[in-house]
py3Dmol code that shows the C-alpha trace and the ligand (Angstrom):
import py3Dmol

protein = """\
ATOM      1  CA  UNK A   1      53.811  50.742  96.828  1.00  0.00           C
ATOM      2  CA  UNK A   2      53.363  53.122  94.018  1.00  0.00           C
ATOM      3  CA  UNK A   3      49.901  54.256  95.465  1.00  0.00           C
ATOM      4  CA  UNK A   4      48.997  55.803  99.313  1.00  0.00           C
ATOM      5  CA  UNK A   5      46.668  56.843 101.502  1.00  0.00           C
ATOM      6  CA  UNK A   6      46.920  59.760 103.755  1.00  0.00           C
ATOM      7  CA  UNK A   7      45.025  61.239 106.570  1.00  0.00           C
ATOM      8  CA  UNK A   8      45.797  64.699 106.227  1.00  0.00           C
ATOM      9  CA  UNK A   9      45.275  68.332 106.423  1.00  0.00           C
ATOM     10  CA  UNK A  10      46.526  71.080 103.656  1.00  0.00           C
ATOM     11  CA  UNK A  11      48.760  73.163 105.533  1.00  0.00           C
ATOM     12  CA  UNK A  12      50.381  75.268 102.633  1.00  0.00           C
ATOM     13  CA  UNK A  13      48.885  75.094  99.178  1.00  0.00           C
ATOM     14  CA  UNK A  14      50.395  77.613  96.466  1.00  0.00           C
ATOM     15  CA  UNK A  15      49.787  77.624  92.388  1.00  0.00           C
ATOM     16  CA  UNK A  16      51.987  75.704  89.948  1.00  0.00           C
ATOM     17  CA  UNK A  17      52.379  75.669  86.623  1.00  0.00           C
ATOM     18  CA  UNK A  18      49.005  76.464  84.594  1.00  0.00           C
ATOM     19  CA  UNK A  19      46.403  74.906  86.391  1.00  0.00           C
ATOM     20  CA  UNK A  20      47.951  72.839  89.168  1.00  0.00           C
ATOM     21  CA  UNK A  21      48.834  73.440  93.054  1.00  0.00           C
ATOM     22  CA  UNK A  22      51.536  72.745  94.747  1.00  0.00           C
ATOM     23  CA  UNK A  23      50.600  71.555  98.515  1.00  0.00           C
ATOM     24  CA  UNK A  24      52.267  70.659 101.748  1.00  0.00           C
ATOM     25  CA  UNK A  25      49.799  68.383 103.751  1.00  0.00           C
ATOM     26  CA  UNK A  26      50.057  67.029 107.068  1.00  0.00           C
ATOM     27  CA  UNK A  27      49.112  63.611 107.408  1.00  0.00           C
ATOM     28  CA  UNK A  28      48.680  61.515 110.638  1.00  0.00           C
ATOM     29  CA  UNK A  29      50.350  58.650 108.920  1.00  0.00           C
ATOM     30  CA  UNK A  30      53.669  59.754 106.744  1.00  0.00           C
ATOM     31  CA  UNK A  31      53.779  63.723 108.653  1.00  0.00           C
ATOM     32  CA  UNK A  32      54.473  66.189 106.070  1.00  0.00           C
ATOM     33  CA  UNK A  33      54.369  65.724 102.313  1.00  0.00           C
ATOM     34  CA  UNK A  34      54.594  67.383  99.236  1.00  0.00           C
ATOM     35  CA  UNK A  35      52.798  66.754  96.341  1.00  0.00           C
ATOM     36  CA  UNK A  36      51.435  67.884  93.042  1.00  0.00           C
ATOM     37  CA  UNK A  37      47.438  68.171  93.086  1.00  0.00           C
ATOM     38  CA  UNK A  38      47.121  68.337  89.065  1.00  0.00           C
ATOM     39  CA  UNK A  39      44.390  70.708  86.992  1.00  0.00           C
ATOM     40  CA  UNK A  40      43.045  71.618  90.489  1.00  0.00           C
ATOM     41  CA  UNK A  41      42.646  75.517  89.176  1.00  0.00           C
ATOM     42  CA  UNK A  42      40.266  74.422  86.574  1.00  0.00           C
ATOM     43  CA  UNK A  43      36.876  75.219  86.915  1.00  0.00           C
ATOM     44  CA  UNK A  44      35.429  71.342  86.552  1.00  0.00           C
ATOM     45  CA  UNK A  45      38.265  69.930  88.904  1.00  0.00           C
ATOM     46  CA  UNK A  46      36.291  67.547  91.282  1.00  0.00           C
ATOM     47  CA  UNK A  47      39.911  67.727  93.630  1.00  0.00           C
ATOM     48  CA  UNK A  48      39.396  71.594  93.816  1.00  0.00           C
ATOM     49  CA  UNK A  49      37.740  71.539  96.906  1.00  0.00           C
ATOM     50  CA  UNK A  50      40.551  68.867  98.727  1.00  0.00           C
ATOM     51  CA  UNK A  51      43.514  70.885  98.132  1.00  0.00           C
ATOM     52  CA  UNK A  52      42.575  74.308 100.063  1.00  0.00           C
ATOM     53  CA  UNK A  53      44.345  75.732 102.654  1.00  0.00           C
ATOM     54  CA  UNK A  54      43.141  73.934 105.745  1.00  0.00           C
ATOM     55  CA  UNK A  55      41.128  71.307 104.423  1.00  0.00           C
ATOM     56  CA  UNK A  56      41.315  68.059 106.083  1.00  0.00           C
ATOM     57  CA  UNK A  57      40.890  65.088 103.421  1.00  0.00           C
ATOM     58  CA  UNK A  58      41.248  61.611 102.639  1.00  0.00           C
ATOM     59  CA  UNK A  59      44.151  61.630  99.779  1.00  0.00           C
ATOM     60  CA  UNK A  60      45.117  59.264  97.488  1.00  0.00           C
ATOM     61  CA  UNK A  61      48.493  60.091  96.646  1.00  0.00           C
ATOM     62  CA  UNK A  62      51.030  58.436  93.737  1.00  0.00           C
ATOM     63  CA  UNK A  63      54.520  58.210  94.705  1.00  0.00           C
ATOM     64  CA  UNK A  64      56.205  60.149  91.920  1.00  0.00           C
ATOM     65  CA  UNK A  65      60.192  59.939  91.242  1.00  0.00           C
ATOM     66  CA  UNK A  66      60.819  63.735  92.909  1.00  0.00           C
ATOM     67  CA  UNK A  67      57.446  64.766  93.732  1.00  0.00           C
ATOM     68  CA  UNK A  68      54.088  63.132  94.696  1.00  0.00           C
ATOM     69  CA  UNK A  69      51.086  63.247  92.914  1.00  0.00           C
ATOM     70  CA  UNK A  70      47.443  63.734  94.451  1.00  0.00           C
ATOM     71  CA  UNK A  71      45.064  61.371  92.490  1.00  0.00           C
ATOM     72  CA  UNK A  72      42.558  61.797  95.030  1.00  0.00           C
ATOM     73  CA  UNK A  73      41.197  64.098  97.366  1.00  0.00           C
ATOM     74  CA  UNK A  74      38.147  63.731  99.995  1.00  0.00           C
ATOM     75  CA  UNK A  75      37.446  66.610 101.398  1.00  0.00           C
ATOM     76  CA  UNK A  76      36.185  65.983 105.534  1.00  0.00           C
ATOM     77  CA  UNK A  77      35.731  69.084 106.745  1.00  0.00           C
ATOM     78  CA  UNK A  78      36.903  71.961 105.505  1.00  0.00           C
ATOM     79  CA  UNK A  79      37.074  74.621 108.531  1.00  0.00           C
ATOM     80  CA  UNK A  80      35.021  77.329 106.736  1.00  0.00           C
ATOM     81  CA  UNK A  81      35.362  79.357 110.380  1.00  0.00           C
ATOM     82  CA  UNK A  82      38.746  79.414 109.485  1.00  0.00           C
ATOM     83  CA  UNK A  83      37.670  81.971 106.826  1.00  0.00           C
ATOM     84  CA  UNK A  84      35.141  83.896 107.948  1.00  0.00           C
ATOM     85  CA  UNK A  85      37.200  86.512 109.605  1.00  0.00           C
ATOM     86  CA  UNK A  86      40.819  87.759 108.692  1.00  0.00           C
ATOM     87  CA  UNK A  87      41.777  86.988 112.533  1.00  0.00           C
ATOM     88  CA  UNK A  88      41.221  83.553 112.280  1.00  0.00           C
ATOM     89  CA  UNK A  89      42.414  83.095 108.426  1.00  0.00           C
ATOM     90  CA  UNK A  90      45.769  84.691 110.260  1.00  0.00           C
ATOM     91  CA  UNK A  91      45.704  82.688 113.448  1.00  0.00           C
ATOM     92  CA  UNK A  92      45.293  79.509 111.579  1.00  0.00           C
ATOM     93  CA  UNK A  93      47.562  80.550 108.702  1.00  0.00           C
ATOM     94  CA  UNK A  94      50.454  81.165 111.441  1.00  0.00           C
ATOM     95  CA  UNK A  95      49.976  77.997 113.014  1.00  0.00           C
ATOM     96  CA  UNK A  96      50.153  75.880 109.664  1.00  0.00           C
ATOM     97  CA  UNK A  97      53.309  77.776 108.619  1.00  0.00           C
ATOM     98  CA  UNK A  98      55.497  76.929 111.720  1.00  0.00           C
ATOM     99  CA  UNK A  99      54.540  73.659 111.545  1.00  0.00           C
ATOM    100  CA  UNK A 100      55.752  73.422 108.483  1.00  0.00           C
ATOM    101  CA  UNK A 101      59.212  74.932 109.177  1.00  0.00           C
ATOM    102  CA  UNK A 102      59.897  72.979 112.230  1.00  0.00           C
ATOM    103  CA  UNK A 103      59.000  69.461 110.774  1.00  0.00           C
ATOM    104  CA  UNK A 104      60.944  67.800 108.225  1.00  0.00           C
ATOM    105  CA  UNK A 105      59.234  65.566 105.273  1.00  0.00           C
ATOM    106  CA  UNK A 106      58.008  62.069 105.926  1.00  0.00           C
ATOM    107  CA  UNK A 107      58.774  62.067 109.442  1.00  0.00           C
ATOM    108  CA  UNK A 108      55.486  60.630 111.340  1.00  0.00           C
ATOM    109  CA  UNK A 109      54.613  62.787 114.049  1.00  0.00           C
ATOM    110  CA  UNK A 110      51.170  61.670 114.833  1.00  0.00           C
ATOM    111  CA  UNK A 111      50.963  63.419 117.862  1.00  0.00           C
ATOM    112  CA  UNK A 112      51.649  66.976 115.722  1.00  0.00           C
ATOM    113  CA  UNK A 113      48.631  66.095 113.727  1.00  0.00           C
ATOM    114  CA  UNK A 114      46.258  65.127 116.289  1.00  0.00           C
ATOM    115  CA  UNK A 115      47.302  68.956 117.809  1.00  0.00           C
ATOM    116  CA  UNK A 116      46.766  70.411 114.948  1.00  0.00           C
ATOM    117  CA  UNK A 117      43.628  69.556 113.976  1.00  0.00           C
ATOM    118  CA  UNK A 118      41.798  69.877 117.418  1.00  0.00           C
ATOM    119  CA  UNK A 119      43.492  73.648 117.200  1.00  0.00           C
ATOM    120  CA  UNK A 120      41.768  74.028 114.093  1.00  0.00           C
ATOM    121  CA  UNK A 121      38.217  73.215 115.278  1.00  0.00           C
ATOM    122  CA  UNK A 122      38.987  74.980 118.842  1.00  0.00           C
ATOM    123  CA  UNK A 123      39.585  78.224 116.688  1.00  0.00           C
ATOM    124  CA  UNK A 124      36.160  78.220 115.739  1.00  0.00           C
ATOM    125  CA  UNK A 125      35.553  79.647 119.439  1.00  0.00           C
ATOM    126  CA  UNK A 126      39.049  80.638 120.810  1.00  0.00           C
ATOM    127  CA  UNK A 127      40.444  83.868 121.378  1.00  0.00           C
ATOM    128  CA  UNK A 128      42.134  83.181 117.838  1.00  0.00           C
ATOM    129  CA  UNK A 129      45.803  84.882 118.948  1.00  0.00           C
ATOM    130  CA  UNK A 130      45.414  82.978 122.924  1.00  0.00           C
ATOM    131  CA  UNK A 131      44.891  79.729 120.174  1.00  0.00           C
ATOM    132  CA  UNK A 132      47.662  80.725 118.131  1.00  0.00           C
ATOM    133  CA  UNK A 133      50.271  81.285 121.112  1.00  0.00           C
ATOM    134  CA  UNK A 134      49.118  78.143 122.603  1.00  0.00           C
ATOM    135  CA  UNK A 135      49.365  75.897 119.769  1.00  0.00           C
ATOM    136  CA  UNK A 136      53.090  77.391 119.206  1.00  0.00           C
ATOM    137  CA  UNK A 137      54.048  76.553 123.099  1.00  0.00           C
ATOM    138  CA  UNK A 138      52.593  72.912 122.509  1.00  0.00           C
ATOM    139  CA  UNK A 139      54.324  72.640 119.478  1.00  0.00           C
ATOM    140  CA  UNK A 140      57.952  73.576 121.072  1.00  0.00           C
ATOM    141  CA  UNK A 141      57.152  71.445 123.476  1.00  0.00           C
ATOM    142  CA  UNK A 142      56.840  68.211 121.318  1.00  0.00           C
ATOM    143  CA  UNK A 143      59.314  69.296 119.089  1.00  0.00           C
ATOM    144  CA  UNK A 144      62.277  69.571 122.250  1.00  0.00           C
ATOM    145  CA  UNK A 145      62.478  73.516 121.611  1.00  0.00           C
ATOM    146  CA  UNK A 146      60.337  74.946 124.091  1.00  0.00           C
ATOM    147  CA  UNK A 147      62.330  77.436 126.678  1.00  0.00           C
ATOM    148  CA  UNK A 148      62.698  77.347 130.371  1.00  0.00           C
ATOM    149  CA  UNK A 149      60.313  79.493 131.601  1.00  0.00           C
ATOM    150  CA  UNK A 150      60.473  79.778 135.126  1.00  0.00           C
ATOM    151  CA  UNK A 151      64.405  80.831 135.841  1.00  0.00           C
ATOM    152  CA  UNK A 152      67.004  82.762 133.638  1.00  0.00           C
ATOM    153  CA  UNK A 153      68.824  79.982 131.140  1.00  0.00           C
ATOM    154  CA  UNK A 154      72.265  80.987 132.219  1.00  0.00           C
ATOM    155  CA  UNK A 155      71.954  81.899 135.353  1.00  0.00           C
ATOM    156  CA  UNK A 156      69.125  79.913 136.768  1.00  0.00           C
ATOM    157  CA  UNK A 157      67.987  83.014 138.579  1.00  0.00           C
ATOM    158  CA  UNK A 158      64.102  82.933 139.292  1.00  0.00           C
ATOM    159  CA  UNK A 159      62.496  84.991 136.634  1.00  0.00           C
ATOM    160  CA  UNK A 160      59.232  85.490 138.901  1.00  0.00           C
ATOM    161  CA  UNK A 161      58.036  88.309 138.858  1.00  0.00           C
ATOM    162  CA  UNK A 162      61.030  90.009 136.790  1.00  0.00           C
ATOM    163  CA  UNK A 163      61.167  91.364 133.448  1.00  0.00           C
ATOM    164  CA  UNK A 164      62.726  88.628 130.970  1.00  0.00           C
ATOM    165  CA  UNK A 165      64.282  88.364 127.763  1.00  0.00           C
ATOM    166  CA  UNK A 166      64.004  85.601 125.153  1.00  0.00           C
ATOM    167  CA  UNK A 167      67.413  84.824 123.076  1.00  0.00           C
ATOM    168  CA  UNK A 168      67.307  82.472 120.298  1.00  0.00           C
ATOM    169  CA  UNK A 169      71.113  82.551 120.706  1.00  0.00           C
ATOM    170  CA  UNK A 170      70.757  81.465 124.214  1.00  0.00           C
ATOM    171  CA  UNK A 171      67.595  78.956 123.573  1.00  0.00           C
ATOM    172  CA  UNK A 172      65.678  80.307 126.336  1.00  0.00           C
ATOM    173  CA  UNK A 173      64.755  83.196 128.692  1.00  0.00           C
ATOM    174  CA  UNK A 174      67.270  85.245 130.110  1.00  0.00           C
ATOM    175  CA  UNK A 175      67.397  88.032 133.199  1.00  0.00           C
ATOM    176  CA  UNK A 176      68.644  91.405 132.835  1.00  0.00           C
ATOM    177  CA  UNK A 177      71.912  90.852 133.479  1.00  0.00           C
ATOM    178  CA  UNK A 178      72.315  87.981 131.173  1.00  0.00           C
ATOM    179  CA  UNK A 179      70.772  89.420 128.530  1.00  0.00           C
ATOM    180  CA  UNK A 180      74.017  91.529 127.634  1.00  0.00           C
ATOM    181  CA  UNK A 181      74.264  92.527 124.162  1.00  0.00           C
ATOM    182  CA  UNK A 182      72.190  89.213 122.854  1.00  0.00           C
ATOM    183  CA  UNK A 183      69.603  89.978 120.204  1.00  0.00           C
ATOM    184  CA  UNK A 184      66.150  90.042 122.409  1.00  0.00           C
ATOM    185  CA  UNK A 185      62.637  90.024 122.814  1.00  0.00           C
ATOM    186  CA  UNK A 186      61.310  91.567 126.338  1.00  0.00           C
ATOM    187  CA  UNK A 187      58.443  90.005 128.123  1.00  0.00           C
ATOM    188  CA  UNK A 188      57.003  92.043 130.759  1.00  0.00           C
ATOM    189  CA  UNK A 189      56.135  90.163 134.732  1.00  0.00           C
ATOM    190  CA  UNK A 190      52.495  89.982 133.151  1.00  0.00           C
ATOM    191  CA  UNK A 191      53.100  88.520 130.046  1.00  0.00           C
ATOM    192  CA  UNK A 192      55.930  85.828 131.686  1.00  0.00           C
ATOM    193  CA  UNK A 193      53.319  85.061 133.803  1.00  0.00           C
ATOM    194  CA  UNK A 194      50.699  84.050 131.115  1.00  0.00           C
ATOM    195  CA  UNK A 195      52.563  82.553 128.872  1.00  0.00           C
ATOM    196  CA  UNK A 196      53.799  80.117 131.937  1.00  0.00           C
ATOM    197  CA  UNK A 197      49.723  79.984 132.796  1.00  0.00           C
ATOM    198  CA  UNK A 198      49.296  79.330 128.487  1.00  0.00           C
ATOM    199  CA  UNK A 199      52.257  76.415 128.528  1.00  0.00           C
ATOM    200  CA  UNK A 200      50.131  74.402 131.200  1.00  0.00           C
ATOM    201  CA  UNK A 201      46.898  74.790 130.811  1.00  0.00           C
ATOM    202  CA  UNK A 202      44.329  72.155 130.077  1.00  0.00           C
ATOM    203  CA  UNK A 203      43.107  72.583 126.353  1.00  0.00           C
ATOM    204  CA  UNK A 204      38.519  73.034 127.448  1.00  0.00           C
ATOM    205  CA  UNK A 205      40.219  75.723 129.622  1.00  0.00           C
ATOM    206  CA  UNK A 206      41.625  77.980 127.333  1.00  0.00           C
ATOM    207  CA  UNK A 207      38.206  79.841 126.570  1.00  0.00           C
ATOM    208  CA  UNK A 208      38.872  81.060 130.128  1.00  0.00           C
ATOM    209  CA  UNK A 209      42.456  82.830 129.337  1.00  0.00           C
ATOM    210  CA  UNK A 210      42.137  86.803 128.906  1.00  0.00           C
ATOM    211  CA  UNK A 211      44.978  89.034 128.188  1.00  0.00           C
ATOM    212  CA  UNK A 212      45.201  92.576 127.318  1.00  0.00           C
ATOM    213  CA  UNK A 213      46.993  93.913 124.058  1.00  0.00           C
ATOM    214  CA  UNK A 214      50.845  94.342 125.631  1.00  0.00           C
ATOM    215  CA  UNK A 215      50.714  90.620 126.863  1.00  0.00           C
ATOM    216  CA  UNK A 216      49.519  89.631 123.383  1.00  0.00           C
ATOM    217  CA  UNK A 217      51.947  91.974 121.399  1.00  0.00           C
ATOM    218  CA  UNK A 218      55.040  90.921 123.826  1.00  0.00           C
ATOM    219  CA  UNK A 219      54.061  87.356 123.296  1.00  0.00           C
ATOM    220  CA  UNK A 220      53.356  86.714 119.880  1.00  0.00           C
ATOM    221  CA  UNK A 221      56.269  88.954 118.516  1.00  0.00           C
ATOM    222  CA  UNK A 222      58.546  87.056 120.993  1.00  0.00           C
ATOM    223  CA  UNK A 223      57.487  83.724 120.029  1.00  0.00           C
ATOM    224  CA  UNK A 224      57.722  84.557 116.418  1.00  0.00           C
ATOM    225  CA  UNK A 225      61.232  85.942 116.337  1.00  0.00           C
ATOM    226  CA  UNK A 226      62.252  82.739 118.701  1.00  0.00           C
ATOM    227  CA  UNK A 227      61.103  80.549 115.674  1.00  0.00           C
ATOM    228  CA  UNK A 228      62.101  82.636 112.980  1.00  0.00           C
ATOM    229  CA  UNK A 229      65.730  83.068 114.245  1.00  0.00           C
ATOM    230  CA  UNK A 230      65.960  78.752 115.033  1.00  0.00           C
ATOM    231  CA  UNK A 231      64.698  77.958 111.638  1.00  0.00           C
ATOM    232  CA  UNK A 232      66.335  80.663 109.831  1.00  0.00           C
ATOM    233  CA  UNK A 233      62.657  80.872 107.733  1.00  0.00           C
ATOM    234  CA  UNK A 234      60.340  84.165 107.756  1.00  0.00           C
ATOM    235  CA  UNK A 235      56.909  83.544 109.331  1.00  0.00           C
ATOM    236  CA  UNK A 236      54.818  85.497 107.096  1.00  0.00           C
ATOM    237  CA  UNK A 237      51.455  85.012 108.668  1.00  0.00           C
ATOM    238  CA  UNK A 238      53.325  86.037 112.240  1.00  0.00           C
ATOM    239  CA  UNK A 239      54.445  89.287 110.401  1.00  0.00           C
ATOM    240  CA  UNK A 240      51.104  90.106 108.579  1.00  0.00           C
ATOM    241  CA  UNK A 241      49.509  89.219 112.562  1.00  0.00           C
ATOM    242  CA  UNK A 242      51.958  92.012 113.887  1.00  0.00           C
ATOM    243  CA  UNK A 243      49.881  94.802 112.450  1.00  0.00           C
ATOM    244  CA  UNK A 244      46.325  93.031 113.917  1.00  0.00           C
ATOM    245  CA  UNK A 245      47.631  92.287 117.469  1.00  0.00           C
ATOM    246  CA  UNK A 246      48.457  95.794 117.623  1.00  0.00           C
ATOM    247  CA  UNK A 247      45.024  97.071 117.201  1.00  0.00           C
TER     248      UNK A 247
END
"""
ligand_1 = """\
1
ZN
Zn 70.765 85.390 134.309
"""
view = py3Dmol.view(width=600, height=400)
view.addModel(protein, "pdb")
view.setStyle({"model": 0}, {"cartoon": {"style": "trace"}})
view.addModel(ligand_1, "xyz")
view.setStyle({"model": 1}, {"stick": {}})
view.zoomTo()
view.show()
């Protein structure tokens, strides 16, 4: 099958060569791909529009001998709230990028996609950093990553109420004792107690989630280094977001 379809979304999309792009799509059917959208960057390129950042399109892709080709791409929506302020551009941006380090290629993860794109719509009215930090804890979760939340990893002491401290080395939460001389990220009673509020709450609910700025700071800087430290990749929109959540 030299030719294939794909139900996907552009989750990374960077310039090549002259005119062409470079993108990483997630698709419901294969998961991720990467593919070559040629002569995209020219002005009369009827594909231009398909092979943005976020857009979700019907592709037509050619199964090339290293990489894949897009022949064709119909855009379906192309999240223009995802744009419209840097927040959400960020938000959405951080999302997409840690999806893309903790997936590997042509693995189908349907589930991941589905998640995804409802996140992507839901931004539209979210608290875009609650969305963010919500998507990530879903995403652990289906990917076998997510930490213990309720009780120290080593010890099992109950972390209720406590100040805790997340260790990539460890793979979870630890108490203050355990925490030793482990590279870690504190979370404060508040912010353990959202983030185990954020990890079960029904999806339509999340509009009703507030947090002030130490809970988001502590959380989205812990979460971050977590995933930057298992992958052993930089999240770039996390670190851009750093400077925003502060504010
Ligand atoms: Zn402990």
């Amino acid at each position: 099958m030299a030719v294939y379809k794909a139900d996907a979304i552009v989750i990374r999309s960077r310039e090549y060569g002259e005119s062409d792009r470079l993108v990483t799509l997630f698709s419901r059917e294969h998961g991720k791909l990467e593919a070559i959208a040629k002569g995209v960057r020219k002005p009369k390129s009827t594909q231009r529009g398909g092979t943005q950042l976020f857009t979700y399109a019907d592709f037509l892709l050619y199964k090339g001998k290293s990489l894949d080709i897009v022949t064709q791409a119909q855009p379906k929506e192309s999240f223009s709230h995802l744009w419209e302020d840097f927040d959400r551009t960020i938000a959405a941006s951080g999302m997409a990028e840690l999806l893309d380090i903790s997936t590997t290629r042509e693995q189908p993860e349907p589930e991941l996609f589905t998640l995804t794109l409802s996140f992507f719509f839901m931004l539209k009215h979210l608290d875009p950093y609650i969305a963010q930090a919500a998507y990530a804890l879903k995403l652990m979760d289906f990917e076998g990553y997510l930490p213990v939340m309720d009780s120290c990893f080593q010890c099992a002491k109950d972390l209720e109420g406590e100040y805790a401290f997340l260790s990539t080395e460890a793979g979870g939460f630890l108490c203050s004792v355990c925490k030793n001389n482990q590279i870690v990220k504190p979370f404060s009673p508040g912010s353990m107690a959202f983030i185990r509020q954020l990890g079960k709450v029904d999806f339509k609910k999340l509009d009703r989630l507030r947090w002030n700025k130490k809970m988001r700071e502590e959380i989205l800087e812990g979460l971050g280094f977590f995933c930057e430290e298992k992958f052993e990749r930089k999240l770039q929109a996390w670190r851009q977001g750093r400077e925003l959540w502060k504010d």
